[in-house]
Structures are given as C-alpha cells and as structure tokens.
N, C-alpha and C positions, 0 to 999 in steps of 0.2 A: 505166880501160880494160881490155877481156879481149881477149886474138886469140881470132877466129871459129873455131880450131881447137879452142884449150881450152874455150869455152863449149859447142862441139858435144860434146867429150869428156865434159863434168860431167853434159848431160843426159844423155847416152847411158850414164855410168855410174848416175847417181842413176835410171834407168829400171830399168835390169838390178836393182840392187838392192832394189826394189820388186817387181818379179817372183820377185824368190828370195828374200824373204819373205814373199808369197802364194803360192809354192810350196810352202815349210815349212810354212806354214799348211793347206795342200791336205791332206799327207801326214797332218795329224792325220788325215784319212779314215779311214786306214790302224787309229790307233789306236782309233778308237770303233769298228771291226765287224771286226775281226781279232784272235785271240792266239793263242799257240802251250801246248804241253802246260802248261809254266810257269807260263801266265796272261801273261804275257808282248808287249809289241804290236808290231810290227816296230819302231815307234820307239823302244820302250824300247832295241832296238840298236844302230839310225841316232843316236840321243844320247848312247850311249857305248862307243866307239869301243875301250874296254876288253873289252868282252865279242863277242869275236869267234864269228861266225856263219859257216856257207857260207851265202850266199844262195839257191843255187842248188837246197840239197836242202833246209832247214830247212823244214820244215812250216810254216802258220798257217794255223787253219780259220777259219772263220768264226765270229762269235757270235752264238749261236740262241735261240730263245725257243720255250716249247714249247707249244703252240695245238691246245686239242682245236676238231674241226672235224667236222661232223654227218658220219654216215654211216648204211647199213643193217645194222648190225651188232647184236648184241644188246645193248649197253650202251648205242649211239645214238650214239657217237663213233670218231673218231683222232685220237690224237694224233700231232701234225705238229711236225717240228723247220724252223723259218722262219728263215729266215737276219737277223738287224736289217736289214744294206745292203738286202733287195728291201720294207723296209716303209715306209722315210722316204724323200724326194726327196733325193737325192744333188746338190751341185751345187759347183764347185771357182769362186774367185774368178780373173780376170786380168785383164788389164790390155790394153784391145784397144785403146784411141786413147789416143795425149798430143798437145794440140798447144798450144802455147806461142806466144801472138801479143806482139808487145813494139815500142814504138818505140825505136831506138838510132841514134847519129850513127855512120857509118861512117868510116873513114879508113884510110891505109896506110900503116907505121911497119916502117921497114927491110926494106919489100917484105913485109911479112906484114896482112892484113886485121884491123882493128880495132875491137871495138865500142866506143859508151860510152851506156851508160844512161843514160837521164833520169833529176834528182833535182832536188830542189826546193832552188835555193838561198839562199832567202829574200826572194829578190828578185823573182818571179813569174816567173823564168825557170825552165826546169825542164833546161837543158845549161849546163854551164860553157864558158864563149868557147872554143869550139874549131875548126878548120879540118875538114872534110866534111860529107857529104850524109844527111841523112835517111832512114833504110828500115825497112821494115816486115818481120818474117821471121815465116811461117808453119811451123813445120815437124810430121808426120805421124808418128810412129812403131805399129808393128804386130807385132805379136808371130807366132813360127813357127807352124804348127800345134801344135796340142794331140792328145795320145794318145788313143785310142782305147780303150784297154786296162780302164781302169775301166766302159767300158762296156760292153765284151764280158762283162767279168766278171759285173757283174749283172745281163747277159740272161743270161748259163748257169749260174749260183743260183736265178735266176726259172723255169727250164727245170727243174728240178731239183726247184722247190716245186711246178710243177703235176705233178709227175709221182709226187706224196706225195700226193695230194688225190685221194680214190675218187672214180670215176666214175658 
C-alpha cells in the first residue's frame, strides 16, 4: 500500500524530472548554433560552473556559414554570412500530457487515503484480501508555458539575412 499523498508526490516529482532533462536537452540548441570569441557554447559554461561568466554582457554570436548567393554585380555573386539557426527547423521537445490510468483498492488507515495496486498472486486473484472499494484514477498533467525567446530570436537573424541578400 502507498498513501494517495506519496503516489501523487512520486508522479509529480518523476514528471518534473523528465521535463528538466528535456530541458537540458533543449539547451543543447544553444550549443550547435552559438559560440563565443573562444569557440566556446554557452554550455560549455552552464557545465562547468568553474569557469565563471557574466551572463549578462558575455557575447555569443551566432555560427555562420558563408553562401555566395547570385547578384548583378560583376563577379555574378555575394557572399552572405547565414546564420546555421535560420537554415534547419528548430524545434525543442516537452512534455505536454501524462495521464496515468490504473486500478487500485482504496482504503483509510489512521485517517490517511490508501492505495494498493493490483498484482497477481497466483491464485487468479489480482488484490490481496483486503477491506475497500475499488477505483479508477485518471490524472492530467500540463506543463507552463514555453518561452518565446528562441523564437524571436530567429525571426531577428532571419531579418537580418534578408537584409544581406541584394535586391
């Protein structure tokens, strides 16, 4: 048997913690299409906690690839610095629904709610003789919003690339 308190706890932590390791995962973003003077990716920072940074003024530019692109010029080209983020689909993983359906016998042991799972005990039963009811629990989880920020970002790189490309 689990009280209905710690069961809700374990999802709700083993939730969180799936989100902040597709989080960590996200941030690799960071590291394929950003580095600093160094070579350097934000993560190589954010992973070691040794090498302290300001955040706030540290430069990272983007990383560009350089693309001659037609023009009427007498060579018949420009070349174009393109940012990698505006040439591949960008797209960050998470985790929008869990829902968790399960039958467990219900009961209440010194005033606290109690489940207990079905298991097979050999016998074709699937609960051990115990006193409560039966029930079914659905439950929904949802995640907050998501930032905006990577998006803005590479509409004003993309802004930036048509404004490198002759008219």
């Amino acid at each position: 048997m689990i009280s209905f308190r710690k069961f809700i706890e374990a999802i709700n932590t083993a939730v969180s913690e799936a989100n902040s390791g597709l989080e960590r995962s996200n941030l690799g973003i960071l590291d394929q299409f950003f580095t600093d003077d160094d070579g350097k990716s934000p993560l190589d920072y954010f992973n070691d906690p040794s090498q302290q940074i300001d955040w706030k003024t540290h430069p990272f530019k983007p990383r560009t690839v350089k693309v001659q692109y037609p023009d009427n010029s007498d060579n018949g080209t420009t070349e174009i610095d393109v940012p990698l983020i505006t040439l591949v689909p960008v797209s960050a993983s998470k985790i929008d629904n869990v829902k968790l359906s399960s039958e467990f016998r219900v009961s209440i042991v010194n005033d606290e709610l109690q489940l207990d799972f079905p298991r097979n005990n050999g016998d074709g039963s699937l609960f051990k003789p115990a006193k409560g009811s039966i029930g079914t629990l659905e439950i929904t989880l949802k995640p907050g919003n998501v930032s905006e920020g990577l998006d803005s970002l590479i509409e004003g790189y993309e802004k930036i690339l048509k404004m490198q490309i002759p008219h």
